[in-house]
N, C-alpha and C positions, 0 to 999 in steps of 0.2 A: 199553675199547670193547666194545660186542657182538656178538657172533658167536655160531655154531654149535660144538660143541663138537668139537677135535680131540685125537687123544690125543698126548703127548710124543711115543711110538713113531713115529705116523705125521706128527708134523713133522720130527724125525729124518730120515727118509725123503726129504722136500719139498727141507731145506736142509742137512742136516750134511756136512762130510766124514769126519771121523769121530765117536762118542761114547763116553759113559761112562754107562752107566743101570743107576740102582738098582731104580728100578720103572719098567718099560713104560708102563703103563696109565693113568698122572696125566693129569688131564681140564685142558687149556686153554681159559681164555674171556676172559684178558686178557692184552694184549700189553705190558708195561710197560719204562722203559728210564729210572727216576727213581724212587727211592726215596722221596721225598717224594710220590710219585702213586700210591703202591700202596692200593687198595683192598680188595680179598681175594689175599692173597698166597700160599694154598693153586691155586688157578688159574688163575696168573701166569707168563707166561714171562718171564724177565727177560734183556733185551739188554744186555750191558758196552759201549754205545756211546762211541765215542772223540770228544774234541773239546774243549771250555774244562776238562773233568775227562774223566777213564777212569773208565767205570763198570767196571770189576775192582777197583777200589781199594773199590765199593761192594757185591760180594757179599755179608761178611762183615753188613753193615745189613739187605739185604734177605732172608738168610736167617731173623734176630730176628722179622721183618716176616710169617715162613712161607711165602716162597718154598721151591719144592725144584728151582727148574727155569731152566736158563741157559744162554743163547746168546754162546761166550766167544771171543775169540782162543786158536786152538792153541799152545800154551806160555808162556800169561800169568797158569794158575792153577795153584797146588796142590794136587791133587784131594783129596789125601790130609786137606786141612784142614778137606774138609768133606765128608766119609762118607755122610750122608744126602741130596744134592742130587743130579742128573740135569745133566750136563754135554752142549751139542754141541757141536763144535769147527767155527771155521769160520776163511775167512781176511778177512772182511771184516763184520765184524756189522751193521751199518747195511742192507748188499747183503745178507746173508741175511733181515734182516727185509721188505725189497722184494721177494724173491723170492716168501717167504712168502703176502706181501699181494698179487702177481701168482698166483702158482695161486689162493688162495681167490679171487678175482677168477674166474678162468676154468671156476669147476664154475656160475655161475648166466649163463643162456641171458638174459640183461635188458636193455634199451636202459641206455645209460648216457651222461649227458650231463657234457661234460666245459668247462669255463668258465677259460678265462685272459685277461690284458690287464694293465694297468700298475694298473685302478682300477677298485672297480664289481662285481669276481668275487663279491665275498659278499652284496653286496646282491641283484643278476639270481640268486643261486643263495636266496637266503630267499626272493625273490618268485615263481619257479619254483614252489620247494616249493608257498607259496600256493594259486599259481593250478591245478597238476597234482594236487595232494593228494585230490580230491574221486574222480578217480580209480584213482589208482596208490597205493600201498604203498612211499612214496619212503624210501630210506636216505640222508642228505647229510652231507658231512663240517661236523660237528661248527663252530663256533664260525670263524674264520680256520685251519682245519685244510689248508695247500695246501702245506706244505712236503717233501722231501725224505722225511720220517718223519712231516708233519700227514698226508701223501698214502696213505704203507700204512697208517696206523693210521683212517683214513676208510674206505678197501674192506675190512677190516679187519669192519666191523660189518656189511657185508653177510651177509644170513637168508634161508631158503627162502622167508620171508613177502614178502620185496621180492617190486617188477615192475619198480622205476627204481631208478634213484641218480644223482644230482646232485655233482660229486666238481668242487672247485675245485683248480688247478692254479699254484703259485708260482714263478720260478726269479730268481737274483739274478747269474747268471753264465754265460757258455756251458756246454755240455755236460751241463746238469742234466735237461732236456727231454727227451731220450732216457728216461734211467729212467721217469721221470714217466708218459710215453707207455705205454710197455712192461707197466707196472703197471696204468691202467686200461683204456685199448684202448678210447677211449670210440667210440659210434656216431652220436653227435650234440656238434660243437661249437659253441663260442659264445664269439666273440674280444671283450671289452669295449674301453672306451677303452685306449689307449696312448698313453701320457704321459711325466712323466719321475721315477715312481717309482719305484725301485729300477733307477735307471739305470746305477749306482758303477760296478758288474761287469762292465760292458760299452764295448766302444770306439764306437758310435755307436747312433743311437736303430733305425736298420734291421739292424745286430747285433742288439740286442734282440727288434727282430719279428721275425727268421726265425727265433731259438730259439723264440722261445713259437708260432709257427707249425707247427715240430717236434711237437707234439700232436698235430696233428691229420692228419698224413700218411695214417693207417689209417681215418679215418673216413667215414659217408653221406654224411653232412652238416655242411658247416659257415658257420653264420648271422655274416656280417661287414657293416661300414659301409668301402664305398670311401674313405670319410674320414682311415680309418686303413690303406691300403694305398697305398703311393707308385705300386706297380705291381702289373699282375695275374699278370705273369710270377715274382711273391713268393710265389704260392698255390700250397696243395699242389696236387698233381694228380687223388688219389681222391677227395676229397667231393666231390659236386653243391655248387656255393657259391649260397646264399641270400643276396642283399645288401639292406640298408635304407639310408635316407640322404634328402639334398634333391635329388639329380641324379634329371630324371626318368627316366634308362636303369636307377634299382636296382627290383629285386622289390616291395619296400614305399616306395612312393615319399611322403616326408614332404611333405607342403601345406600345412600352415600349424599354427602349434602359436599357443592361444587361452589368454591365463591370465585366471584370475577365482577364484572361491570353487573351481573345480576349473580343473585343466591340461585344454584338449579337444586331442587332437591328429589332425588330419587325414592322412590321406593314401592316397594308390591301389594297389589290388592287384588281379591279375589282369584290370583292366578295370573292375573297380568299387571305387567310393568307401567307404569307412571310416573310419571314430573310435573311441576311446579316450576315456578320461577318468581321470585321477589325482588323488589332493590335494596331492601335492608340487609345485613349478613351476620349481627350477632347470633349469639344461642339465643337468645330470650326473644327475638322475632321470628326466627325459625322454628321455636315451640310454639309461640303464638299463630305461625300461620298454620301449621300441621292441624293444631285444632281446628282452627277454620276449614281447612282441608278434608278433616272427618268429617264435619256437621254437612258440607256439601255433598259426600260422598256418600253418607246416612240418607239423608234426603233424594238422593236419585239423581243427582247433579251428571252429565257426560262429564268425562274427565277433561274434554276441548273445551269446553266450555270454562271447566274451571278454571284452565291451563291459561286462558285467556284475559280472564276478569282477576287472577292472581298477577297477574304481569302489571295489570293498571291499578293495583292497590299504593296507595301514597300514605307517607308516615301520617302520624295520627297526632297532632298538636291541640292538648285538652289545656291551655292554658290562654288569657290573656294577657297582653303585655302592658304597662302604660309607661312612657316614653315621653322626654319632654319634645315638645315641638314648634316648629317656627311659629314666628310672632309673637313667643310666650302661651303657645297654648299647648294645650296637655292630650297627647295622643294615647286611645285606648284601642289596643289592635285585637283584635277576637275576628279575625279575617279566615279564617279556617272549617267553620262549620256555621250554616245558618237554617235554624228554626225555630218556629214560638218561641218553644220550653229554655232554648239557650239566649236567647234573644232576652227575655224576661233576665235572667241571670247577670247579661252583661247590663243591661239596662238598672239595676239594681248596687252593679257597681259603678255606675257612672254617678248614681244619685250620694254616693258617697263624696264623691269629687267637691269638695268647696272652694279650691282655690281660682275658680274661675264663676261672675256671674252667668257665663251664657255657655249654655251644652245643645251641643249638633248631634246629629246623628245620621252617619251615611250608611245605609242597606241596602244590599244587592237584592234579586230575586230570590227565594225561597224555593230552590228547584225540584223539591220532594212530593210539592204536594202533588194528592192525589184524587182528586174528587174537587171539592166545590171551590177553586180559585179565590173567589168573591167575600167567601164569609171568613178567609182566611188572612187576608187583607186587609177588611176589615176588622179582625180583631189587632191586626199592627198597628192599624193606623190609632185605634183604641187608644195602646199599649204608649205609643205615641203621644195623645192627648193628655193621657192620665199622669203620664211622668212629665209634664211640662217640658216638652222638647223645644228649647227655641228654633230651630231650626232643621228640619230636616229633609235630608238629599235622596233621593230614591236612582238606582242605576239596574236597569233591565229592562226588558219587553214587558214581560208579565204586571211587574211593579208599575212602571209607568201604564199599563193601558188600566189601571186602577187609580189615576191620579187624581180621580175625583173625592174619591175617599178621602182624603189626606188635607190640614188644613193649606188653607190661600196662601202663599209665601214657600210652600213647599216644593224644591226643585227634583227634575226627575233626567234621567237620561237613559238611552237606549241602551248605551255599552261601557263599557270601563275605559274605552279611548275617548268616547264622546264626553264624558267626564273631565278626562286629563286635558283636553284641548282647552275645556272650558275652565278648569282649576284657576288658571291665570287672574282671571278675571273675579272669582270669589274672594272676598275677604276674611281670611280664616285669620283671625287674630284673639288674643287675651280668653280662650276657651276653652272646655271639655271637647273631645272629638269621638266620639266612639266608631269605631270601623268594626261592620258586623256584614262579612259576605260570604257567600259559596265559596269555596275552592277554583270552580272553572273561572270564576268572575278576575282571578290575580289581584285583591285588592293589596299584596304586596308592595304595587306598583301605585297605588294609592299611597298607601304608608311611607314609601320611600320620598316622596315628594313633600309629605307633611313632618316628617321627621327631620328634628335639627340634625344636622350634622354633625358629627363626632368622631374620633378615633377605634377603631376598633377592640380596644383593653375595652371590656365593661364588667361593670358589680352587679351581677344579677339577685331582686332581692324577691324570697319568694314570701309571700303576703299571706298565699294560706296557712305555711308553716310556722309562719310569724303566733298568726290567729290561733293554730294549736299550742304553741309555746305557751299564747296569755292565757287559755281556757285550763291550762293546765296548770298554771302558778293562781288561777280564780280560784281550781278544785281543793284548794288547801287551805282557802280560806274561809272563817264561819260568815255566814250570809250579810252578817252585821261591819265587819269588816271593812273598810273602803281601800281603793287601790291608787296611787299615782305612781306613774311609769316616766321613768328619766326620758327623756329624750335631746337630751344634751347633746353639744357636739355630733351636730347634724346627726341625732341618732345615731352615738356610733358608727357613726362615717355613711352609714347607711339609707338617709335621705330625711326630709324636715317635713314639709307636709304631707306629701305623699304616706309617713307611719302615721302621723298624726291624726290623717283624716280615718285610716284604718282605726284608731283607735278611741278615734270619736265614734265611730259606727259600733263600735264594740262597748262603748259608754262606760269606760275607763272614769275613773271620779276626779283622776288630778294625772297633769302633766307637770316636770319638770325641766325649766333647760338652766345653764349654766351663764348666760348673759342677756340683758335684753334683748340685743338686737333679735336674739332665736327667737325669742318670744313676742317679739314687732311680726317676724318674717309669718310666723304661723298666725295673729290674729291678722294680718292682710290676704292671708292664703284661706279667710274662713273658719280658723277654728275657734268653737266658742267655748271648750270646756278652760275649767280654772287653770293657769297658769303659774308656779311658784318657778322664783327667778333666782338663784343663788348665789350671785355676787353681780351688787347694784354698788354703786355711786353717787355723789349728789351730782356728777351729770349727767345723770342716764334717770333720775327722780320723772323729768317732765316726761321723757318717751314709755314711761312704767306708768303714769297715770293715764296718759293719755290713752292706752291700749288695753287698761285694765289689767295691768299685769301685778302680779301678789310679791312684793319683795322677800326672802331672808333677810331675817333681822338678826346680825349676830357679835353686837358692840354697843353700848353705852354711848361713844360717840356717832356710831351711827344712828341710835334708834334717835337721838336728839337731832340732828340733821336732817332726818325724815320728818318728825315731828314739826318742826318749823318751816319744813318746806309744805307739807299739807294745809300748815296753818295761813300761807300766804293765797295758796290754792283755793280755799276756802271750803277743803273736803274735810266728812266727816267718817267716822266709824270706816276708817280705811283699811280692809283684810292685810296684814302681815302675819310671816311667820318667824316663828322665834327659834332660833338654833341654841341649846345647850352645850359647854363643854364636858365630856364623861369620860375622857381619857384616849380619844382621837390626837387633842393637842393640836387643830390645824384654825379652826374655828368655833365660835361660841361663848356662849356667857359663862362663867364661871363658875361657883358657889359663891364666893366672896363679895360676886355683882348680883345677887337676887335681892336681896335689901333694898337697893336699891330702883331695880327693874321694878318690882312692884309698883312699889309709890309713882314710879313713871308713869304707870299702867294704870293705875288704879287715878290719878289725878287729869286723865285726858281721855278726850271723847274723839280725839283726831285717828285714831287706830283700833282694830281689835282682830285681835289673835285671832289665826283663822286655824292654824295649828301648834302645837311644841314639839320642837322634833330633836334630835341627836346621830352620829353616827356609829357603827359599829366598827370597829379597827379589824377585825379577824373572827368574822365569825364564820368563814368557814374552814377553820382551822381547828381541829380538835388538841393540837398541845395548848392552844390557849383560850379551852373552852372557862376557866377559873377567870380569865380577865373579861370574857365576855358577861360571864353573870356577873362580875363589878359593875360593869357597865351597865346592864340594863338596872340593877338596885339606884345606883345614883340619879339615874336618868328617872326612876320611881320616881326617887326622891325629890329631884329640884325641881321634875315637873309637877308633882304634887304639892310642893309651895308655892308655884305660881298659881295652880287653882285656888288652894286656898284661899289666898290672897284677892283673887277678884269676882267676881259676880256672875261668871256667867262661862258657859262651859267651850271648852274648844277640842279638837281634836289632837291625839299624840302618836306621833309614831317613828322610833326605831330601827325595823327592820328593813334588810337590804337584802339583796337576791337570797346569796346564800341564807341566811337568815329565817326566810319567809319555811326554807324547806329544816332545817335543823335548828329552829330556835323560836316554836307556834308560841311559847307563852310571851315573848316581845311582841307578838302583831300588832297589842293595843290597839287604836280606833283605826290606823292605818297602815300599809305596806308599801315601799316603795322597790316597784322594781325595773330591775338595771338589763344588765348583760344578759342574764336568762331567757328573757323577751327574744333575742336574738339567738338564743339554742346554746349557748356555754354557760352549764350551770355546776353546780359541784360535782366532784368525781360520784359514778354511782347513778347520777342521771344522765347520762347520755343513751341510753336506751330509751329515754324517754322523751325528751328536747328534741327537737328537729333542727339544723342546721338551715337557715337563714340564710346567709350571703355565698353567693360563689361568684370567684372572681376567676375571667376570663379573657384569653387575647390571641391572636393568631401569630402563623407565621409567617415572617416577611421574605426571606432567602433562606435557602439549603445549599450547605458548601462540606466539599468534601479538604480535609487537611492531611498533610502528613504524620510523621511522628517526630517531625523538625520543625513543625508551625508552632506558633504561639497563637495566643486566642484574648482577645481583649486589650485592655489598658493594663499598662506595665507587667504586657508579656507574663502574665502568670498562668495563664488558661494554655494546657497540653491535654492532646491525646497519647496515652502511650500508645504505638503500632499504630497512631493515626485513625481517621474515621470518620464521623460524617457532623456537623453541627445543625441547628437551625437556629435561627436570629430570629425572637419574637419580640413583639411590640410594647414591652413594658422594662420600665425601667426604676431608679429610686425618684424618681420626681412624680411616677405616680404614685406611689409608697411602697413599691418593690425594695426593701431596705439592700443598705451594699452589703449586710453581713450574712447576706442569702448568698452571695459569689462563691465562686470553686470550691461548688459541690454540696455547699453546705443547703441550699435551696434544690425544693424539688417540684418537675411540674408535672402534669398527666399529658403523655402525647399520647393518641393512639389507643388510648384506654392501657397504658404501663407508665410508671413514675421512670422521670429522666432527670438525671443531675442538672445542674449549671454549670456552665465550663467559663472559667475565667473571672473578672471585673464585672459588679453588675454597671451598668454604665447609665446616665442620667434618661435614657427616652428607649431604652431596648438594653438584653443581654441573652449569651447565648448559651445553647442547651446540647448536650450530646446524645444527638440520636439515632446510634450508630448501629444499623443493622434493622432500625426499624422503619416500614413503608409508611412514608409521610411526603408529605406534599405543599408547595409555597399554598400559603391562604387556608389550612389548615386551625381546625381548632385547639385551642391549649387549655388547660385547665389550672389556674396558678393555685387556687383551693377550692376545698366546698367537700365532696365525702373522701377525696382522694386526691393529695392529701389535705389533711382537715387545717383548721385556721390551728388549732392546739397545737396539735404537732408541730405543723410549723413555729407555733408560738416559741415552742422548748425549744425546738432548734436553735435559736438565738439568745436565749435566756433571757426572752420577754414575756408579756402577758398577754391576751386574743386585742382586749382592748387598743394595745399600743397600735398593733396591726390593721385595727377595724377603724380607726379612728386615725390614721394617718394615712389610708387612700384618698390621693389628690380630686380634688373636685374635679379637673380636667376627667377624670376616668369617668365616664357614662353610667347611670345608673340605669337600669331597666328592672321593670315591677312587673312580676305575674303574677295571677290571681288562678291555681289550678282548679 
């Protein structure tokens, strides 16, 4: 993040209790606390923050990185091991980076507006920026930056150049809201809806609002809807409270909201009548702009003015996509918002990207800033050198008249058509692509040129959710524990490198896939964590060595077939793993075969156990929780005679999704998890899982029938009284199965679930959607929250896997990272 420069001496000062410094004077400008986020590690402070890993285990990384500078627990390093670094010692790192991020906060004199609620925070704080930007110099945190460490590392970038900042505020549990507070000290707030998202941490939904109420005790002002306050005796007591809402005792009193080609929304303030207009029309942008609406209206804003700058507000897209794209290269679209702090973000996931040697990077101008052009630029061009850009394209006036700054080989253009003309002629092949530009700049029309072509059905698969699914099957496990994550069959239908590099970034300890080839396709695509393969051949022996891939071993005649193939190889001590049978019955060694496995084991130096593993048939099924502890006792058992037996220790592990959450004393040394990863875990957690995949497609015709039409192949599909259908673009060859047909499939048009009318048919089937406003080239929703992959799953009396894992390659994957 950016900021003004402090030296190590005088943070020392701010937060240490005690230190160790080689040099005083090292200039800080970033606050980092993840080695994988390090951008220039020469002016980096680096926090050993504690929590799913101790970053002390990760100094020795970020010194490689050019770190010199660390905020540790006092006696949790050895100074001695690293001579050159600058030590502070404190008793809580996390609380020293808060404290931090409160004084920088308290040397700028600036309104500072501070945004919490259940839903809504980051959209009212992009629409703010919007509509305030024309006259303030706004700093805002960064992307969903509202947490605990999103919060100091958002004040964090406050500059002499600000006049505001905009700082969204998150908590998931009492007692967070204090800090939170204490840190910004905002002067103006703004409560969103409250709902019941990140409810888990709390014992009732009015627990919930008097923490996130907790913000604003110190402030002028703070803009609410009665809607979300049960009582007034709930409110703080220092801000003037500003209320909006439909009772007509609020400030902004709502009259009537008009939808058409724009949202108009009526309503009375001070006595006179006002409007608005937006182009969005749900409730939840219409609450969100209402508030935006107060905070202007609070501030002194003319109402023409509002009226004006509300009409040019455009939706708010906080996600990036990555997409495959022509030539075999890999497009990252973040075309929507462009500065430093998000810049850094996408740059960070571009560096996760291995499946290509060479990463580009096209950037529009930066049209915010406001003051010194040159140093600002400069710090891109930085950001640029520091992540190893091969290549990079610059498109704008500003950018280009800076193309000094930027290495030799770096292209530049004046406009987004000057570009496109020129595209032809660039060889965009076998790469990473990151597309990071303004809004005005349409680098859409960038994206569409580099993006392969495809059908309109696509799997959208969301990456952050993913990341919360793993952080949350880490949290249950003891620190000692190792993890490997199936990633079988294409992930669950859900894509091969693309999770995988997620989950190399996330340094997952073992992947699984179910054939070599998966595991060809992912060490060509870059990934370097270990690989276990689970059904090998002895023709498939040369492509598993050659790639370093770790077989299952789970036969007598196989483990002897492997055995003589290494011995011709001429490899030695070659990682396999050994599968047990413990009442699966599909695969494994027996009891009967350990006698003999030993002495294999124990007579040759061509292999060694990398792990003992077995499966669990039903563990999450509590009528046969009695066969599950069979299971794990045998699995004791036979894995304890194979240790015995040899010399030297290996890892063991039983557990499988369900498992990991209703069966802690199987984790043994490892866990392997499945479907969970992807957000379907036992009944009981879906409150906590985040759903992963949603699958998506349009619609091609709207036809109206009678109540004498038939509908589909073999005339099964009627309307009674007749009605309206739509024919969307999916069918059973993308894995739309036929036993979704008449009726029994359901999709979302429109934001309402619509039957199936008829045959699904092999490339399209049709939907009845009669009575409801829809339109050719519309979007459809085949699952994702509504309705879910489960539900549908039962529909047909299958399981999510069948579903998740039977969408046709043909159907487009696209990856966001929110």
């Amino acid at each position: 993040m950016d900021s003004q420069l402090y030296t190590i001496n005088r943070i020392a000062d701010i937060i240490a209790d005690r230190y160790r410094m080689v040099r005083n004077d090292d200039e800080i400008l970033h606050l980092v606390y993840d080695t994988r986020k390090i951008n220039e590690g020469g002016r980096s402070l680096f926090f050993a923050l504690s929590g799913g890993q101790d970053g002390h285990e990760f100094i020795g990384h970020a010194c490689t990185l050019g770190v010199k500078n660390f905020v540790v627990l006092d006696g949790k390093v050895d100074e001695g091991a690293y001579p050159e670094a600058n030590f502070l010692f404190v008793d809580d790192t996390l609380l020293a980076l808060q404290q931090l991020a409160k004084y920088h906060r308290s040397q700028f004199d600036i309104p500072i507006i501070a945004i919490t609620g259940s839903n809504g925070k980051t959209i009212v704080k992009e629409w703010l920026f919007q509509l305030l930007n024309p006259e303030f110099n706004i700093a805002r945190s960064p992307k969903s930056y509202n947490s605990q460490l999103g919060v100091a590392l958002s004040l964090w970038q406050l500059s002499s150049d600000n006049t505001l900042a905009i700082i969204e505020a998150g908590i998931s549990r009492p007692g967070e809201m204090e800090r939170l507070q204490d840190m910004i000290h905002p002067t103006l707030g703004v409560l969103t809806n409250i709902g019941t998202a990140h409810s888990e941490g709390f014992e009732s939904d009015e627990e919930k609002l008097k923490e996130k109420l907790r913000l604003f005790e110190k402030a002028k002002q703070l803009i609410v809807s009665p809607k979300y306050i049960p009582s007034s005796g709930m409110l703080p007591l220092k801000p003037s409270i500003v209320t909006w809402g439909y009772r007509d005792d609020c400030d902004l009193h709502i009259i009537d909201v008009r939808r058409g080609n724009y949202t108009q929304i009526i309503a009375e303030y001070q006595g006179s009548r006002i409007d608005i207009q937006i182009v969005p029309s749900d409730e939840a942008s219409v609450e969100n702009a209402v508030s935006c609406w107060s905070v202007l209206l609070t501030l002194g804003y003319e109402s023409e003015v509002i009226k004006q700058r509300m009409m040019a507000l455009f939706p708010v897209e906080m996600r990036l996509e990555l997409k495959n794209g022509i030539n075999n290269c890999s497009i990252i679209d973040d075309s929507y918002s462009c500065d430093v702090a998000s810049l850094m973000i996408a740059l960070n996931f571009l560096q996760q990207q291995n499946q290509h040697g060479k990463k580009t990077v096209i950037l529009s101008d930066i049209p915010e800033i406001k003051g010194d052009k040159e140093s600002v630029y400069s710090r891109v061009a930085q950001l640029i050198k520091s992540n190893r850009i091969d290549r990079f394209i610059g498109i704008g006036e500003d950018i280009s008249a800076f193309d000094g700054l930027f290495e030799r080989g770096s292209l530049f253009y004046r406009s987004t058509d000057e570009f496109l003309a020129a595209a032809p002629g660039i060889d965009f092949r076998d790469e990473s692509i990151l597309l990071k530009g303004a809004r005005v700049f349409s680098f859409e029309r960038i994206s569409k040129i580099l993006t392969q072509k495809t059908h309109d059905t696509a799997l959208e698969i969301n990456l952050k959710a993913l990341e919360r699914n793993l952080k949350h099957y880490k949290s249950k496990l003891k620190p000692t524990t190792k993890l490997m994550v199936m990633v079988k069959a294409f992930s669950y239908g859900s894509g091969s490198f693309e999770i995988a590099n997620l989950l190399q970034f996330n340094q997952v300890d073992y992947l699984a896939v179910a054939y070599p080839d998966e595991g060809v396709t992912l060490r060509n695509a870059g990934i370097k964590l270990p690989i276990m393969v689970m059904n090998v051949d002895l023709s498939s022996f040369d492509a598993m060595v050659d790639h370093e891939l770790e077989p299952e071993i789970f036969s007598l005649r196989q483990l002897n077939a492997f055995l003589a193939f290494l011995e011709g190889r001429g490899e030695k001590h070659y990682p396999i793993h050994i599968k047990l049978e413990t009442g699966m019955h599909r695969l494994g060694f027996d009891e009967v075969d350990m006698d003999r496995l030993v002495q294999l084991l124990e007579a040759t130096d061509l292999v060694q156990i990398a792990s003992v593993f077995s499966h669990l048939a039903a563990s999450g099924s509590s009528e046969h929780d009695d066969f599950t502890r069979s299971q794990i006792g045998r699995f004791e058992n036979l894995s304890g005679r194979l240790q015995k037996g040899l010399n030297y220790s290996f890892l063991r592990h039983l557990s499988n999704t369900a498992a990991i959450d209703r069966w802690p004393e199987a984790s043994f040394d490892m866990v392997r998890l499945g479907i969970g990863l992807y957000g379907i875990g036992p009944q009981g957690e879906g409150s906590v899982l985040e759903p992963v995949a949603r699958l998506k497609t349009t619609i091609s015709q709207i036809k109206r029938v009678s109540d004498e039409d038939t509908v589909g192949y073999n005339r099964r599909g009627r309307l009674v009284g007749g009605g309206t259908i739509a024919t969307v673009k999916i069918g059973y060859a993308d894995g739309y199965s036929r036993r979704f047909g008449n009726g029994v499939g359901r999709m979302m048009v429109g934001g309402r679930p619509v039957p199936t009318v008829g045959d699904i048919c092999m490339d399209m089937c049709m939907l009845d959607v009669t009575g409801l406003e829809v339109n050719e080239g519309d979007t459809v929703e085949v699952f994702g929250e509504t309705p879910t992959l489960m539900s549908l799953a039962q529909a047909i009396d299958t399981i999510p896997y069948e579903l998740m894992t039977g969408i046709s390659q043909r159907v487009k994957r696209v990856y966001f990272y929110e």
